[in-house]
N, C-alpha and C positions, 0 to 999 in steps of 0.2 A: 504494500500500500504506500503511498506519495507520503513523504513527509512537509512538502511544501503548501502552499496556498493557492497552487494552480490545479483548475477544473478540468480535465482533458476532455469532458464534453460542450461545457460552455467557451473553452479558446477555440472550438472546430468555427462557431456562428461569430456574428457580427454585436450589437447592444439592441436592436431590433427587436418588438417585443413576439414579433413571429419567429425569430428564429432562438430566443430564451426562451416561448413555449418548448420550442421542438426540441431544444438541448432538456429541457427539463422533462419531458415525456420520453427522451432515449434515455434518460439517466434512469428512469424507472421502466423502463425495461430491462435494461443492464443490470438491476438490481433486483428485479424479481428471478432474471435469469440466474444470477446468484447463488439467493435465495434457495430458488429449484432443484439445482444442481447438488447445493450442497445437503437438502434434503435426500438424496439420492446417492450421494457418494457416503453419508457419516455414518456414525454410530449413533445407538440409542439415547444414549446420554448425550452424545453433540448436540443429535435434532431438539432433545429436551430443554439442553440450554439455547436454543436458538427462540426457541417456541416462547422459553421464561422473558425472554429481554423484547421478545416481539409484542407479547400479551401487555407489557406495561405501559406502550405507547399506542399513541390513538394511530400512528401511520408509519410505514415500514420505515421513511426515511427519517424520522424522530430517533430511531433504537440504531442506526446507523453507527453512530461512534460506540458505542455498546458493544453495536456485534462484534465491529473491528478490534476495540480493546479487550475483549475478552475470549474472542473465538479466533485464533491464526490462521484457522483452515479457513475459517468464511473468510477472514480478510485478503487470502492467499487466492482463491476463488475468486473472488469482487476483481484483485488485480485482474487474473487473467482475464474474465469477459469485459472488461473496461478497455485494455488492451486488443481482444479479438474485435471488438467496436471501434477503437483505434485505426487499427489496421483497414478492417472492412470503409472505415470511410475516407482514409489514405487512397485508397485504391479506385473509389467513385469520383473523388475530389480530383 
């Protein structure tokens, strides 16, 4: 995961408030794809703690710094499809 203060979905747009809708609707797909995956790759207890820190906010991207601070793998996960979204629009752009 980034340690800095840059968006890799919002530096792809402009300040435009149609193209900060669109950065902010690929960010949550890139993070339910996440999400998914890592439902899918963990263990019982992973999914468990992911479900505890999801249930305490009202929206996935609230528990964001949560999952990353406490779950490696989800944060390990989040890189890559942040990345594979990278890529994919590297190569449209």
């Amino acid at each position: 995961m980034q340690d800095d203060t840059t968006n890799p979905i919002t530096d792809l747009v402009d300040d435009s408030d149609e193209e900060l809708d669109f950065a902010q609707e690929a960010g949550m797909v890139i993070l339910e794809s996440a999400i998914t995956r890592f439902v899918l790759e963990a263990d019982d207890e992973e999914v468990q703690a992911l479900e505890t820190i999801l249930s305490a906010h009202d929206i996935a991207t609230d528990a964001l710094p949560k999952l990353v601070e406490n779950i490696p793998r989800f944060a390990d996960i989040l890189s890559e499809e942040m990345e594979g979204f990278q890529k994919q629009a590297d190569e449209i752009v």
